[in-house]
N, C-alpha and C positions, 0 to 999 in steps of 0.2 A: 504494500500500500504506500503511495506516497505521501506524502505531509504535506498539508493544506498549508497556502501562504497565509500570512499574517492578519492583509491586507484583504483576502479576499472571505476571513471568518469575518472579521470585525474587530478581533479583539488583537488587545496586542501584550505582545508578551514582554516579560522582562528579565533578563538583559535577551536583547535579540540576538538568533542563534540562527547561523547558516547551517541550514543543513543539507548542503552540496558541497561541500569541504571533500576534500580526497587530501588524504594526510602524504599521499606518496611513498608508503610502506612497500610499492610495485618489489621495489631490488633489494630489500632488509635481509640480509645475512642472516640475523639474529645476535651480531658480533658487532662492536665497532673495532676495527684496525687501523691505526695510523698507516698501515703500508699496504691499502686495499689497492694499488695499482693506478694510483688515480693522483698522479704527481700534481697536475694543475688545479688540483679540486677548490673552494672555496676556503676549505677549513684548513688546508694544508697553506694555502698562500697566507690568510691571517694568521696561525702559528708561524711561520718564517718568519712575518714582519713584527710580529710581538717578540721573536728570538733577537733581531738587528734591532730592534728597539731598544730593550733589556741592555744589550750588549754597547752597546753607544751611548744609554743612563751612563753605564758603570764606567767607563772612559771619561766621560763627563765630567762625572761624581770626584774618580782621582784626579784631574788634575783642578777638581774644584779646591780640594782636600791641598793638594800641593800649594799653592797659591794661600789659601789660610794660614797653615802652619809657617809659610814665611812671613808672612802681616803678624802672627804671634811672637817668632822672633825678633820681628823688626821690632814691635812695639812692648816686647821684654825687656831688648838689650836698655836701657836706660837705666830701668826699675835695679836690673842687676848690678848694671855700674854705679848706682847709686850705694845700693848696700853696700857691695865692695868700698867703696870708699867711706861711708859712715863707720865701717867694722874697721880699717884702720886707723882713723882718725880714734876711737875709740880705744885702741890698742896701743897707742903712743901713752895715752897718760895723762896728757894735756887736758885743763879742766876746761869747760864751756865757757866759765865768765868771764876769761882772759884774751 
């Protein structure tokens, strides 16, 4: 029996629901395989571009990483050479109020 349209009971349903869908199950293995033969396939080109993607973040990322840690040293060495020098001035003996 087929199913009467919507529009031609009167009433209307809710949520509306195609019921001419064909899910495409024709060729289902009952498996999915990454390596079903099918090099160009849709699911293999976005897994590719999600792999170069991934891979070009993390290239990114280092040399984002390189470039910080030298703004960290650049903006350490001061701080360092300060102590260095308050810890000898310190070490000599010499009182502050002189």
């Amino acid at each position: 029996m087929k199913p009467s349209c919507a529009s031609v009971t009167g009433k209307r349903s809710f949520p509306p629901t195609d019921y001419f869908f064909q899910s495409g199950f024709g060729e289902w293995r009952g498996f999915s395989s990454p390596y079903d033969g099918d090099e160009g396939s849709d699911s293999r080109k976005f897994h590719n571009f999600c792999r170069e993607f991934i891979m070009e973040s993390a290239r990114e990322r280092a040399k984002e990483m390189a470039v910080f840690a030298l703004v960290v040293v650049v903006t350490a060495w001061p701080v360092i050479y300060m102590l260095v020098t308050v810890m000898k001035l310190l070490s000599k003996g010499r009182p502050l109020g002189n």
